[in-house]
C-alpha positions in Angstrom: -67.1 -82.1 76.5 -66.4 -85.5 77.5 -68.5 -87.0 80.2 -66.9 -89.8 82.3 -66.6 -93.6 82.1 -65.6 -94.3 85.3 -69.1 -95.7 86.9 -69.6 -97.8 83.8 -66.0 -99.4 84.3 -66.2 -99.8 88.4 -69.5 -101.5 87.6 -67.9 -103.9 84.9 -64.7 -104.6 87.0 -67.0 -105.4 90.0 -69.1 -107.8 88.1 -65.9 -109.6 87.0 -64.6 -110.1 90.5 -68.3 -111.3 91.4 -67.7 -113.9 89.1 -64.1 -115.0 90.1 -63.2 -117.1 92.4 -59.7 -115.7 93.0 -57.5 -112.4 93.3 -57.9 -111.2 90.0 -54.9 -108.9 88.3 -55.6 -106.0 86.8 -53.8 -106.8 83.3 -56.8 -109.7 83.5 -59.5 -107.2 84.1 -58.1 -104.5 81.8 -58.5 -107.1 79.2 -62.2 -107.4 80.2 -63.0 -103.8 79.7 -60.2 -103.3 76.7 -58.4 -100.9 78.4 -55.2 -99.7 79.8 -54.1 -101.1 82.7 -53.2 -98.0 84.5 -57.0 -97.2 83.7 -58.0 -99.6 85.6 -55.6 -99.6 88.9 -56.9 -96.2 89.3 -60.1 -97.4 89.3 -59.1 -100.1 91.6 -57.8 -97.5 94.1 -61.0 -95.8 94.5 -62.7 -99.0 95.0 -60.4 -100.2 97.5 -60.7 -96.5 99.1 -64.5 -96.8 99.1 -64.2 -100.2 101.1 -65.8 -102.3 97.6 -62.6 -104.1 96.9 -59.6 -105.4 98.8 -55.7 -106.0 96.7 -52.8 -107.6 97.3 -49.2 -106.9 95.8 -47.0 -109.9 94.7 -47.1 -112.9 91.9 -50.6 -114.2 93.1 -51.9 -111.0 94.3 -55.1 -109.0 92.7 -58.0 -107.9 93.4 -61.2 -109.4 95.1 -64.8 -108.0 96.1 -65.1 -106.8 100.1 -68.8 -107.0 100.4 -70.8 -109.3 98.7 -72.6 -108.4 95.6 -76.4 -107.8 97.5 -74.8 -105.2 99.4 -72.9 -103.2 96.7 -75.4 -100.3 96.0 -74.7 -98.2 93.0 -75.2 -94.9 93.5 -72.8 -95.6 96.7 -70.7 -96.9 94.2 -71.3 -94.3 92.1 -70.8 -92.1 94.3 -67.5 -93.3 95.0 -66.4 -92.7 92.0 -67.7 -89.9 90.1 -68.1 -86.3 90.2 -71.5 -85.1 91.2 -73.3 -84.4 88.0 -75.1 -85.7 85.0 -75.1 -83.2 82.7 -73.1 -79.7 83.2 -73.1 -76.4 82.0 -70.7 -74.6 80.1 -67.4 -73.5 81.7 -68.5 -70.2 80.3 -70.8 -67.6 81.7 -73.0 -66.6 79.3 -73.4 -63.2 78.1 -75.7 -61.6 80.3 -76.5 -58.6 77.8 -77.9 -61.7 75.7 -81.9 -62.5 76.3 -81.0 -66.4 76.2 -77.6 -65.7 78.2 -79.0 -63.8 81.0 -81.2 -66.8 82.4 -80.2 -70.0 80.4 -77.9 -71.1 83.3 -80.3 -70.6 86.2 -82.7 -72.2 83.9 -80.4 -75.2 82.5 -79.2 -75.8 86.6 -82.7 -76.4 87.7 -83.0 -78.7 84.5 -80.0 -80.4 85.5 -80.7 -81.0 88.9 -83.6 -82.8 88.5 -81.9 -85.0 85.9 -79.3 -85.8 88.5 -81.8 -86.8 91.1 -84.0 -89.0 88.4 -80.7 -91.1 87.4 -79.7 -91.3 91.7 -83.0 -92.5 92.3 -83.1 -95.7 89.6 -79.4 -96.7 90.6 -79.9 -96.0 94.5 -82.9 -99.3 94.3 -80.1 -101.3 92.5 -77.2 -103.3 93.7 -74.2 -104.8 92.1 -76.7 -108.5 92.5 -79.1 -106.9 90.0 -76.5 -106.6 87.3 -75.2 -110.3 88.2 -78.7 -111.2 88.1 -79.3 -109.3 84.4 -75.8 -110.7 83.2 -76.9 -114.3 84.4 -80.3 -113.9 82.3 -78.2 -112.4 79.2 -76.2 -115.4 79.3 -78.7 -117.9 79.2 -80.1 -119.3 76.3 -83.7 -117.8 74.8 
């Protein structure tokens, strides 16, 4: 029951081409997020589908941000990226001759929902700027 990375990575790999300057390959930012570099061009192409990024093929191509960072909203990016979903119940049905079974999933989907709703409502009043912003403040000396 692994639950998926990809928001967490399309956040970092947007943050990176904030702060370059240039079409940035994605051996570069696979190196940034230690991963795979296939991990992170199939990342890259639901960026670019979502309108975030733009990349060129070739010796100096790469990737580059298509909006800037203030107008990057993260559950749009989020969105883009992940399945709907939080949490998630078990692929299962329960057994319904079971007093726990017969209502646990009703029970644990209402649950669920409003966890869903909680996290889309902190990210939806954040933007790609606010994590530049927090890195910026991480960086600087206390």
């Amino acid at each position: 029951m692994n639950s998926s990375s990809r928001f967490a990575v399309s956040v970092h790999v947007l943050a990176l081409l904030a702060l370059e300057a240039r079409p940035v390959p994605s051996a570069y930012i696979a190196g940034s997020v230690n991963t795979n570099p296939v991990v992170i061009r199939r990342i890259l192409a639901l960026l670019n589908k979502a309108g975030f990024t733009h990349s060129t093929l070739g010796a100096s191509g790469g990737t580059v941000l298509a909006l800037p960072a203030s107008r990057i909203n993260l559950l749009d990016l989020y969105r883009a990226v992940e399945e709907p979903g939080v949490l998630s119940l078990h692929r299962n049905s329960p057994n319904p001759a079971c007093p726990v079974g017969r209502n646990i999933t009703s029970i644990l989907g209402g649950i669920f929902e409003q966890a869903q709703l909680a996290m889309e409502n902190v990210i939806k009043a954040m933007t790609l700027q606010d994590v530049l912003d927090q890195l910026n403040a991480a960086q600087s000396p206390r």
